[in-house]
C-alpha positions in Angstrom: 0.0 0.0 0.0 1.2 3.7 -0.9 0.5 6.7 1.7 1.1 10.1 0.0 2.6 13.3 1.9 1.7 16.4 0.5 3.9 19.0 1.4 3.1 22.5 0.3 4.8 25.5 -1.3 5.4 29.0 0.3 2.9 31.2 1.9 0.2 28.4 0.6 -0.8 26.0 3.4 -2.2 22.7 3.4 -5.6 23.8 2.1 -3.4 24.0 -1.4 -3.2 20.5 -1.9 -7.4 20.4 -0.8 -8.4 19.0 -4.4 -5.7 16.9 -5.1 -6.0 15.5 -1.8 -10.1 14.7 -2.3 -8.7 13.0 -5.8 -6.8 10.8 -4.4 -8.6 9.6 -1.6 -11.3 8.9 -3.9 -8.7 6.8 -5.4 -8.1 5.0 -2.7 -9.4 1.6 -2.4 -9.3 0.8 -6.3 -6.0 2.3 -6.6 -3.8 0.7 -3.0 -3.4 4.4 -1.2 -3.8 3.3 2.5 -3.3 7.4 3.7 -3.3 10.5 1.9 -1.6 13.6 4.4 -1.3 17.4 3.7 0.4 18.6 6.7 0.2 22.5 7.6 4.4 23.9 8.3 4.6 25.8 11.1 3.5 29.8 10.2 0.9 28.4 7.7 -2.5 27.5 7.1 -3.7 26.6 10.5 -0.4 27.3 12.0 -0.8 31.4 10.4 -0.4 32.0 14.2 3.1 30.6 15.0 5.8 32.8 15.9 7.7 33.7 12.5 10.8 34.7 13.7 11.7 31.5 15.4 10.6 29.0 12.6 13.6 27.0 11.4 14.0 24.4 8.4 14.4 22.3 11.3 10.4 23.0 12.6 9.7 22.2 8.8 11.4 18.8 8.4 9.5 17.9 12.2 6.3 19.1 11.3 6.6 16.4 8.4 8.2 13.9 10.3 6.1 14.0 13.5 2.9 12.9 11.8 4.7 10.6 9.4 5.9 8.7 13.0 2.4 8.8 14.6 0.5 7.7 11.2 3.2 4.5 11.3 3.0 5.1 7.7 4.9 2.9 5.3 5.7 3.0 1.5 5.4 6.7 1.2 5.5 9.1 -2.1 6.6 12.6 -0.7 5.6 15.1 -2.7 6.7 18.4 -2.6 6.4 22.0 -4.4 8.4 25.0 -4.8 10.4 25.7 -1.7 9.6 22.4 -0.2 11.6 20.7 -2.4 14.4 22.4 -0.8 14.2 20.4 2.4 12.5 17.3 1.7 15.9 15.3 1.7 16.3 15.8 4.9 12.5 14.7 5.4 14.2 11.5 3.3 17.3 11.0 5.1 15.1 11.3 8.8 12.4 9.0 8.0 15.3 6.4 7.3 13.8 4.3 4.6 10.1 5.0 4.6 9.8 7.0 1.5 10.1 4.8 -1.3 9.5 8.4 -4.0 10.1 11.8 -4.5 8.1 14.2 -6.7 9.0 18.1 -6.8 6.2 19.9 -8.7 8.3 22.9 -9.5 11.0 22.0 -6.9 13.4 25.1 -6.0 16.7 23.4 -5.7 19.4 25.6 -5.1 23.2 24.2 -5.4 24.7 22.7 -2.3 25.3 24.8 -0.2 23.9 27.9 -1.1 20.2 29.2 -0.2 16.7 29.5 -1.8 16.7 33.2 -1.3 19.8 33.6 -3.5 18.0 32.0 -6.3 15.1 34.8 -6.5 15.4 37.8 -8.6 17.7 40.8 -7.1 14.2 42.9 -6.2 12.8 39.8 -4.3 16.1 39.8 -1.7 15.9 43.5 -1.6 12.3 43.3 -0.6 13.4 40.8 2.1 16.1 43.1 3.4 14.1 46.5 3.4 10.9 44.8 5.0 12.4 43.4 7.7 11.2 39.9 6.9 13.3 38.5 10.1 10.1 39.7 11.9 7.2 40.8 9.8 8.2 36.7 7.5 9.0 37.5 3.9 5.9 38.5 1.5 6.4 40.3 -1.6 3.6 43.0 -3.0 0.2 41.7 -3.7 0.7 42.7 -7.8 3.8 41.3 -8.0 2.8 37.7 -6.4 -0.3 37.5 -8.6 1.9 37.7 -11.4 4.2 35.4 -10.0 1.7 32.7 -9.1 -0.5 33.3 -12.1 -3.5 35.1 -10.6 -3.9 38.3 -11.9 -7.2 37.3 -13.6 -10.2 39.0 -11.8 -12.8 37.3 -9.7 -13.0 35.5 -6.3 -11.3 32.3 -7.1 -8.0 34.7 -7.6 -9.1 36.4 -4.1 -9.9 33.5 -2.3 -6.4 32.4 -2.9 -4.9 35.7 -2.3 -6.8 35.7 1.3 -5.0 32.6 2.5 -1.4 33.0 1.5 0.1 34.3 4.6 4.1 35.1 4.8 6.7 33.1 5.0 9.1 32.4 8.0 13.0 33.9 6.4 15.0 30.9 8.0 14.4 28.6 6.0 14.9 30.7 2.4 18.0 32.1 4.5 19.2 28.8 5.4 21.9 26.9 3.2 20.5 23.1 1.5 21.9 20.0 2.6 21.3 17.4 -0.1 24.3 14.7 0.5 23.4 12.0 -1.3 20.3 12.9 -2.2 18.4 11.7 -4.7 20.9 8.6 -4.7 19.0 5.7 -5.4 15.6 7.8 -4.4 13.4 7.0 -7.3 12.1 10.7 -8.2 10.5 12.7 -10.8 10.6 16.4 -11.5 7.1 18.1 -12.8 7.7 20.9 -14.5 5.7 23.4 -15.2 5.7 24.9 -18.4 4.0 28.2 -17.9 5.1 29.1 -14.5 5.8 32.2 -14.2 7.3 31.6 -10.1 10.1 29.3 -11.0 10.8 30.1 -14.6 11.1 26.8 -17.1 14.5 27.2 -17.8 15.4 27.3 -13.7 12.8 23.9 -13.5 14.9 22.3 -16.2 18.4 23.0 -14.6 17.3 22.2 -10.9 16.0 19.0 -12.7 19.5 18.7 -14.5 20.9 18.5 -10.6 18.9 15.4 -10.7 20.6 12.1 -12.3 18.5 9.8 -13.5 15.2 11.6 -12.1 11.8 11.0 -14.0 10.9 14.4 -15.9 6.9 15.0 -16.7 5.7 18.5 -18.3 2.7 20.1 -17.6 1.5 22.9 -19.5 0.1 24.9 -15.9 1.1 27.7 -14.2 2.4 27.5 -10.3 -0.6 27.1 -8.9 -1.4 23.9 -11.2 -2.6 21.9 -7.5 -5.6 24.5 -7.3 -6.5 24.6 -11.6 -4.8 21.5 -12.5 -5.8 19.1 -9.8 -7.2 15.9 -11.1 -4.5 16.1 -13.9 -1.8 16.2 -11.1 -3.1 13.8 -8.9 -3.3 11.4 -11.6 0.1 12.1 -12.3 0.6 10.6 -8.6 -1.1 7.5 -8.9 1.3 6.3 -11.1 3.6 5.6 -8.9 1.5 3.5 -6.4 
């Protein structure tokens, strides 16, 4: 049996994955998925409340770990977008042999050693510097993120979204990636999204280039493809069960 782990992007929460989540579960039984879990990271979703300033990479990794351990789940496909996918090796390398696949929907993956706020635009670390992200968490200008994430189109679908992002803890954009040996002999696959406008399609195709070996699928979405894409994705997932 497979058990999915939804991990979601930056300023997003849980609630992100809510579709994707729904298709698989109704997937379930025919299909061999035994769990399906979209844990919120701490400062998001549910969490909005936490203390920013203290939020590690370290709180992230936990948060996923934690109710991996108390779910005793077994035979797991971690799946992660965006930032996520800059810290779900050490998700891998903690859970010791329970995660059987990766999958990085438009996974940020900065070279070793270096940090996912170096790999934004000059503007975006300026923003994080004059804002005093330390303590307000980093957000960049509502016009700016709707372009980034593909929701400048009008109506309340775009505002619903708009209303839940929330910003992010800087730690762990701040924090240099530790991949080791990752992916190793992790079966994983890259998604890239063709019209993203977030993580361009030439950055997807050279963090997937960091990748030997890795599965690479194309979908022609923007960033957000788990809110307009969502049966298309989670189909995408349920090959691998």
């Amino acid at each position: 049996m497979t058990s999915f782990v939804l991990v979601h992007d930056a300023w997003h929460g849980a609630w992100s994955w809510d579709e994707v989540k729904a298709h698989l579960e109704q997937a379930a039984e025919a299909e061999g998925v035994s769990c399906v879990l979209a844990p919120d990271l701490p400062g998001h979703g549910r969490r909005a409340a936490d203390e920013r300033r203290n939020i590690t990479v370290a709180d992230y990794v936990s948060a996923i770990t934690i109710r991996v351990r108390l779910g005793r789940l077994s035979g797991v496909v971690l799946v992660g977008q965006g930032l996520s996918a800059s810290f779900l090796p050490l998700v891998v390398w903690q859970l010791d042999g329970v995660v059987r696949r990766t999958v990085l929907v438009a996974g940020l993956l900065p070279p070793e050693g270096s940090t996912p706020l170096r790999e934004r635009p000059l503007m975006e670390q300026c923003i994080a510097r004059l804002f005093n992200a330390r303590e307000k968490g980093f957000w960049l200008p509502t016009p700016l993120m709707e372009k980034l994430l593909g929701l400048e189109r009008t109506g309340q679908a775009r505002r619903d979204i708009l209303s839940r992002l929330t910003p992010d803890p800087l730690a762990p954009w701040t924090t240099p990636v530790e991949y080791g040996q990752f992916p190793g002999r992790m079966p994983t696959t890259y998604v890239l999204l063709k019209e993203d406008r977030f993580i361009t399609r030439r950055a997807q195709a050279l963090y997937a280039d960091l990748l030997p070996n890795a599965d690479l699928h194309e979908m022609d979405t923007g960033h957000e493809c788990a809110l307009t894409h969502p049966k298309e994705l989670a189909d995408l997932l349920l090959r691998y069960v």
